[in-house]
C-alpha positions as CSV (number, residue, x, y, z in Angstrom):
1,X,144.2,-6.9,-19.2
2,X,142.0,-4.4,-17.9
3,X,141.1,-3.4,-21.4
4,X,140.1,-6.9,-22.3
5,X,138.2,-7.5,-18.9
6,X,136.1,-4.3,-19.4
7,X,135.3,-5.1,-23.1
8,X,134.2,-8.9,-21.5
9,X,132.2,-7.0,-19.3
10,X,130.5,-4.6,-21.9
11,X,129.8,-7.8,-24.1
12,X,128.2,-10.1,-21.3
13,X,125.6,-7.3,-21.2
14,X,123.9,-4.6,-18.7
15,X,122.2,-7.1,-17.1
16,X,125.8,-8.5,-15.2
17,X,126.3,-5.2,-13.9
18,X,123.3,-3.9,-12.6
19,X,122.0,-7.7,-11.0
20,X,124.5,-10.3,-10.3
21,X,123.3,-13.8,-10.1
22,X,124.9,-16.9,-8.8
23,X,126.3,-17.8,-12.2
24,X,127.0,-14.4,-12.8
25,X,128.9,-14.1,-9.7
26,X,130.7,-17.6,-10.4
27,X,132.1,-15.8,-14.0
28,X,133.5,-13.0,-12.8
29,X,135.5,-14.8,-10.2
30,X,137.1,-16.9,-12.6
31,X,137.6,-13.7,-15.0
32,X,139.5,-12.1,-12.2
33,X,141.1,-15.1,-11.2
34,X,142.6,-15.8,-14.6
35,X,143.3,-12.2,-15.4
36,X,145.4,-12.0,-12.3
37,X,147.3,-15.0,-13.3
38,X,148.6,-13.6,-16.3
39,X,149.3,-10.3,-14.3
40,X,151.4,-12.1,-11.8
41,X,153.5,-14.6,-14.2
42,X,154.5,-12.8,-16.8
43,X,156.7,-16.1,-18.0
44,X,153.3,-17.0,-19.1
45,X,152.2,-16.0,-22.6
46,X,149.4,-13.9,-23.4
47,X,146.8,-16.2,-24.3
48,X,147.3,-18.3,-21.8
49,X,144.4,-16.0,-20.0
50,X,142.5,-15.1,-23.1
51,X,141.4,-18.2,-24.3
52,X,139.5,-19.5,-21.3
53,X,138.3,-15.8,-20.7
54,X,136.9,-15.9,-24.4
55,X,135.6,-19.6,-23.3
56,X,133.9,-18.1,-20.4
57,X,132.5,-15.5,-22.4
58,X,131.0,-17.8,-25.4
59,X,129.7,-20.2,-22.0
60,X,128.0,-16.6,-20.5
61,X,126.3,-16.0,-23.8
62,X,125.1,-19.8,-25.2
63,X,123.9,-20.0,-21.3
64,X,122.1,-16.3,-21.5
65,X,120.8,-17.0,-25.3
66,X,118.9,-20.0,-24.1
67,X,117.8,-19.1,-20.8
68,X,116.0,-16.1,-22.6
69,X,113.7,-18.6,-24.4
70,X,113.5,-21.3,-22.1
71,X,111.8,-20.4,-18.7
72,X,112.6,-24.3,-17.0
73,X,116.4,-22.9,-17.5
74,X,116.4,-20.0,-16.8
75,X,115.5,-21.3,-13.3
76,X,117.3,-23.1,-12.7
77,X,120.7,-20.4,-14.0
78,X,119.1,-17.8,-11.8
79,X,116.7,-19.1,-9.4
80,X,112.7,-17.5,-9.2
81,X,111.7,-15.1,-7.1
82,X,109.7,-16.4,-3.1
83,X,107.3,-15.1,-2.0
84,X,108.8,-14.5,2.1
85,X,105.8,-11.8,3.6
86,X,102.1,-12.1,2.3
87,X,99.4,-9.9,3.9
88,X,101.7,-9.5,7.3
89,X,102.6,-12.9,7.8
90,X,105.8,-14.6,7.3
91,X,106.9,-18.0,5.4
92,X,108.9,-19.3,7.4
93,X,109.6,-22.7,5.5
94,X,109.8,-20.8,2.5
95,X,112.7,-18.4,4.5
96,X,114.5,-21.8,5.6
97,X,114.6,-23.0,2.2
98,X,116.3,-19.8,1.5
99,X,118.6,-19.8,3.9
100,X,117.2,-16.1,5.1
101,X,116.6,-15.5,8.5
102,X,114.4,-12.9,10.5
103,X,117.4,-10.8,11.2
104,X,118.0,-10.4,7.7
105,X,114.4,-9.7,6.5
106,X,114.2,-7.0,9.5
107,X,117.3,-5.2,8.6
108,X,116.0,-5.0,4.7
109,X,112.5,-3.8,5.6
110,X,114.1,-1.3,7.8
111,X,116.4,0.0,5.6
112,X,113.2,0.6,3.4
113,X,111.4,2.4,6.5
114,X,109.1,-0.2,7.7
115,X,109.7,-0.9,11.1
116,X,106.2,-3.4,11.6
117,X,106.1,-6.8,10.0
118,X,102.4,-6.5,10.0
119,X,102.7,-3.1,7.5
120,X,103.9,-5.5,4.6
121,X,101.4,-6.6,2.3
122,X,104.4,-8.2,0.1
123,X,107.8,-8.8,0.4
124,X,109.6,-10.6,-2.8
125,X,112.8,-12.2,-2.2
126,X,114.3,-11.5,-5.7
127,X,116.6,-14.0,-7.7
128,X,119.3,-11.3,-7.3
129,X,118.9,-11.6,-3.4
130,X,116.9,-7.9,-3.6
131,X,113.6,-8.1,-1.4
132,X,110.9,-6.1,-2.8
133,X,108.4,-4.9,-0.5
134,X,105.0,-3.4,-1.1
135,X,103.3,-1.9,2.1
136,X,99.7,-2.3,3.0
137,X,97.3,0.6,2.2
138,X,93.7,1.0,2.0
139,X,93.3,-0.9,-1.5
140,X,95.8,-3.8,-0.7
141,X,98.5,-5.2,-3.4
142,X,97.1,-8.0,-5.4
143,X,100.1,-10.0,-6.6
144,X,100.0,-12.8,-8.6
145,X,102.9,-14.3,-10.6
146,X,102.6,-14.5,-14.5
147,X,99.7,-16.9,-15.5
148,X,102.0,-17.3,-18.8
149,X,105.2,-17.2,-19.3
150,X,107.4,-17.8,-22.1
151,X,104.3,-19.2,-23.7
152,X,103.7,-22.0,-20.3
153,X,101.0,-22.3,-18.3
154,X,102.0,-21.9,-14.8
155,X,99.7,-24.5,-13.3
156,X,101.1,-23.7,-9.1
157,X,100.3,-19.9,-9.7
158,X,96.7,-21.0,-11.2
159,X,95.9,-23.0,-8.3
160,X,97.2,-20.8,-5.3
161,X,94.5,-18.5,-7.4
162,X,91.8,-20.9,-7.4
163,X,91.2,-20.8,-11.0
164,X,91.5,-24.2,-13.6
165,X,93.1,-24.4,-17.1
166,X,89.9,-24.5,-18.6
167,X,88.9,-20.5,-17.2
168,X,92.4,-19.1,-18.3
169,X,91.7,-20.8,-21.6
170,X,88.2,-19.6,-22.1
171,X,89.7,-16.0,-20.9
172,X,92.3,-16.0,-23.8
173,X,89.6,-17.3,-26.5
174,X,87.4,-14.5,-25.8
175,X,90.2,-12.3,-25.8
176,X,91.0,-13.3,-29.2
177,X,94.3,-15.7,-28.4
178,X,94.3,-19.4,-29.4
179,X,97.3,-20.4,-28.4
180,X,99.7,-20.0,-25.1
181,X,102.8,-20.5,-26.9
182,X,102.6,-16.7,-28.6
183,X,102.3,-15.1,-25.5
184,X,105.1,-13.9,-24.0
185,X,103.6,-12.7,-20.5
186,X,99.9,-12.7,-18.9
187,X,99.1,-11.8,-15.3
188,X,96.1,-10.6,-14.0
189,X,95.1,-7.2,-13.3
190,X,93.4,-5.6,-10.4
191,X,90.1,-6.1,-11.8
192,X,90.3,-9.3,-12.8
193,X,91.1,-8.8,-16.1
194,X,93.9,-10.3,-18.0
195,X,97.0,-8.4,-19.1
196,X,98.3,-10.4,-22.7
197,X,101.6,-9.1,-24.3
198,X,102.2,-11.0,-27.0
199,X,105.7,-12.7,-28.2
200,X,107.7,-10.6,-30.4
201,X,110.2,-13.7,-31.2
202,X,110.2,-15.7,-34.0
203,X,108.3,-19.2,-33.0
C-alpha cells in the first residue's frame, strides 16, 4: 500500500508536493483514508482500495489537465491570489473575506523579519495560503497582476490600472500581436512596457 500511494503521489505531479491546495488537500485525505481501510480489514480484498484510489487519481488529472488551459477553472480548483498589504496599508475587507486575521498577517511578516506594517510595500496572500511580501525601498514594487492570461483579458486588473481595452490593444498591435488568445501571459513592466510570452500550446 505504501508502494501504490507513493507511485499515486509521483503521478499527481511535483506540484502536490511542494503546494497543497484545497482540492489537493481534500485528495490526499481520502487517499489515506482508503489506504488505511484496506490496512485495517484485511477480510477486504485488494481492490477494494485501488479502484477508487485509481478513480481519485484519473479525477486529480482530468481536473489538473483542464484547469491548465482554462483560467475561470482553475479558480475556482485553487482560488487566486489577494492582494491583503498595498503601500503600508491593510485590506481589511479583503482579509475578512479571507478569513485571515491581523494576528496571522503579523506572525507571517515577522517570521519574514518585518516587524512594521508600514515597511510592506506588498503582501500576496497566495492560493496555497503562502503570503508573499515585498518590502518598501527607495524605488517601490510596482505590481500588477497579468493583463493576459491564458489568452483573457483581465478587465478588473486594467481598470485598478487605469488603462481601457482599446490601449492594451493598440500596445499589442504595435508590438506585433493581433490576437489575445496566443498569448499565454502579459504584465507590465517597470517602465511601462509590456512583457508578451507567447502560448506554446496548440490553439
Amino acid at each position: 500500500m505504501y508502494l501504490i500511494l507513493y507511485l499515486l503521489l509521483r503521478i499527481m505531479g511535483k506540484r502536490e508536493l511542494g503546494e497543497i491546495s484545497i482540492f489537493d488537500l481534500v485528495i490526499f485525505i481520502m487517499l489515506a483514508e482508503m489506504a488505511v481501510i484496506s490496512i485495517e480489514d484485511l477480510k477486504k480484498g485488494f481492490f477494494y482500495s485501488i479502484i477508487p484510489m485509481v478513480v481519485l487519481l484519473i479525477i486529480q488529472r482530468i481536473s489538473a489537465k483542464v484547469s491548465l488551459k482554462n483560467q475561470k477553472i482553475r479558480e475556482i480548483i485553487d482560488g487566486k491570489p489577494s492582494i491583503i498589504i498595498q503601500n503600508g496599508k491593510i485590506d481589511e475587507k479583503e482579509m475578512k473575506h479571507q478569513r485571515y486575521n491581523i494576528d496571522d498577517l503579523l506572525i507571517n511578516l515577522h517570521e519574514k523579519g518585518i516587524l512594521l506594517v508600514q515597511d510592506v510595500e506588498l503582501a500576496i496572500l497566495e492560493p496555497n495560503g503562502k503570503l508573499s511580501v515585498f518590502e518598501k525601498k527607495n524605488n517601490p514594487v510596482e505590481y500588477y497582476e497579468p493583463l493576459i492570461a491564458d489568452g483573457k483579458v483581465q478587465y478588473q486588473v486594467l481598470k485598478r490600472m487605469g488603462k481601457s481595452e482599446e490601449w492594451l490593444e493598440g500596445q499589442l498591435r504595435h508590438m506585433g500581436y493581433e490576437d489575445t488568445k496566443s498569448i499565454s501571459y502579459c504584465s507590465m513592466n517597470k517602465d511601462g512596457s509590456l512583457h508578451v510570452d507567447e502560448s506554446n500550446l496548440e490553439q
